[in-house]
C-alpha positions as CSV (number, residue, x, y, z in Angstrom):
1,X,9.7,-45.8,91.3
2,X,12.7,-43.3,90.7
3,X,12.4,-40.2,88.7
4,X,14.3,-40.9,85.7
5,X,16.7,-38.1,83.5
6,X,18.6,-39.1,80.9
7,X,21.3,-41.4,81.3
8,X,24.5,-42.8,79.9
9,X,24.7,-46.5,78.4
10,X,26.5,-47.3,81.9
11,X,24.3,-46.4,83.7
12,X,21.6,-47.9,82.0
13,X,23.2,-51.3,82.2
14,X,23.7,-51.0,86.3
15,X,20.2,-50.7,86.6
16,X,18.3,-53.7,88.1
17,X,16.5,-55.7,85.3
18,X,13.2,-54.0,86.6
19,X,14.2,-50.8,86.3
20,X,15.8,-51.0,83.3
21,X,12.5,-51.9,81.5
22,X,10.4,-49.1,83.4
23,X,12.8,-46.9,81.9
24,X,12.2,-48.1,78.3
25,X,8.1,-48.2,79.1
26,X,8.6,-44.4,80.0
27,X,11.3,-43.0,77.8
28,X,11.8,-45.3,75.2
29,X,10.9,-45.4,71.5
30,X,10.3,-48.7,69.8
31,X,11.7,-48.6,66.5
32,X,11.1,-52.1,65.3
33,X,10.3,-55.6,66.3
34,X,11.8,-58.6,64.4
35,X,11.2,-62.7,64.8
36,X,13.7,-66.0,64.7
37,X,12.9,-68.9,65.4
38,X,11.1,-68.7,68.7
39,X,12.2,-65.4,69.6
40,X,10.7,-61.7,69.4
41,X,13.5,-59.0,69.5
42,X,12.0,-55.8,70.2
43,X,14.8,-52.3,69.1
44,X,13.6,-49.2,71.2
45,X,15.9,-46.2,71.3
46,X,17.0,-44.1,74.3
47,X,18.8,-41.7,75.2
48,X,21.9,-41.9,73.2
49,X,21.9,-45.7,72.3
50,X,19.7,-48.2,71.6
51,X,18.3,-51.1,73.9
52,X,17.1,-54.5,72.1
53,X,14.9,-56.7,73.9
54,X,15.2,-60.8,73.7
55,X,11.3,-62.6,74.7
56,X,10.9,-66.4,74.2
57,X,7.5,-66.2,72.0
58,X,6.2,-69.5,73.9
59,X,6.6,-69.1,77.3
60,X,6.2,-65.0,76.8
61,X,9.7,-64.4,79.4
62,X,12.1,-62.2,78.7
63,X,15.1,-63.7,77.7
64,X,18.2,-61.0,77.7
65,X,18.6,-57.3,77.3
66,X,20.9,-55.7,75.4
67,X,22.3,-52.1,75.2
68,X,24.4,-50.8,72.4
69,X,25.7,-47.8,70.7
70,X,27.0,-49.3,68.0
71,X,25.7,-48.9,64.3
72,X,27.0,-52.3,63.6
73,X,24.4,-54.1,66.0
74,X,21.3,-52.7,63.9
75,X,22.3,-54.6,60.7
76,X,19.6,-57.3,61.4
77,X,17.1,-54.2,61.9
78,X,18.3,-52.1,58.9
79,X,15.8,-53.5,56.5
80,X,12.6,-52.5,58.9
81,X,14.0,-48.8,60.3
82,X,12.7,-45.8,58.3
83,X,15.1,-44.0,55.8
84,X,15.4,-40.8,58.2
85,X,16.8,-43.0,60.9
86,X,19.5,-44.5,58.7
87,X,20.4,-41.0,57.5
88,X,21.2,-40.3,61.3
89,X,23.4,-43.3,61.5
């Protein structure tokens, strides 16, 4: 595996699907984890931006990833992040 440093949202996102989620194991934080339906979106930040994750909760497969830098794209999160977080924002 690749020694990672940290990296820009563009880079992120050229990353292979595999790497891109070794990188969140090793240098991510989760922040919160949310459920619809049959779906488990998991909010880790990195680096400068945030990365959510899409899983189908029957079949356990990961359905889309997702990487943002936009405040707007947390409002379905705002409710479970901690107050010091939000004062960041």
């Amino acid at each position: 595996m690749p020694i990672f440093t940290i990296m820009s949202l563009e880079e992120f996102a050229a990353l292979s699907p595999d790497d891109q989620q070794d990188h969140l194991w090793f240098y991510g934080s989760v922040l919160a984890n949310r459920y619809e339906e049959a779906h488990i979106f998991l909010l880790y930040a990195l680096d400068s931006f945030f990365v959510e994750l899409q899983y189908d909760a029957y079949q356990s497969r990961l359905l889309r990833v997702d990487a943002f830098q936009s405040p707007d794209a947390l409002v379905p999160y705002l409710p479970l992040l901690p107050d010091d977080l939000l004062a960041a924002l």
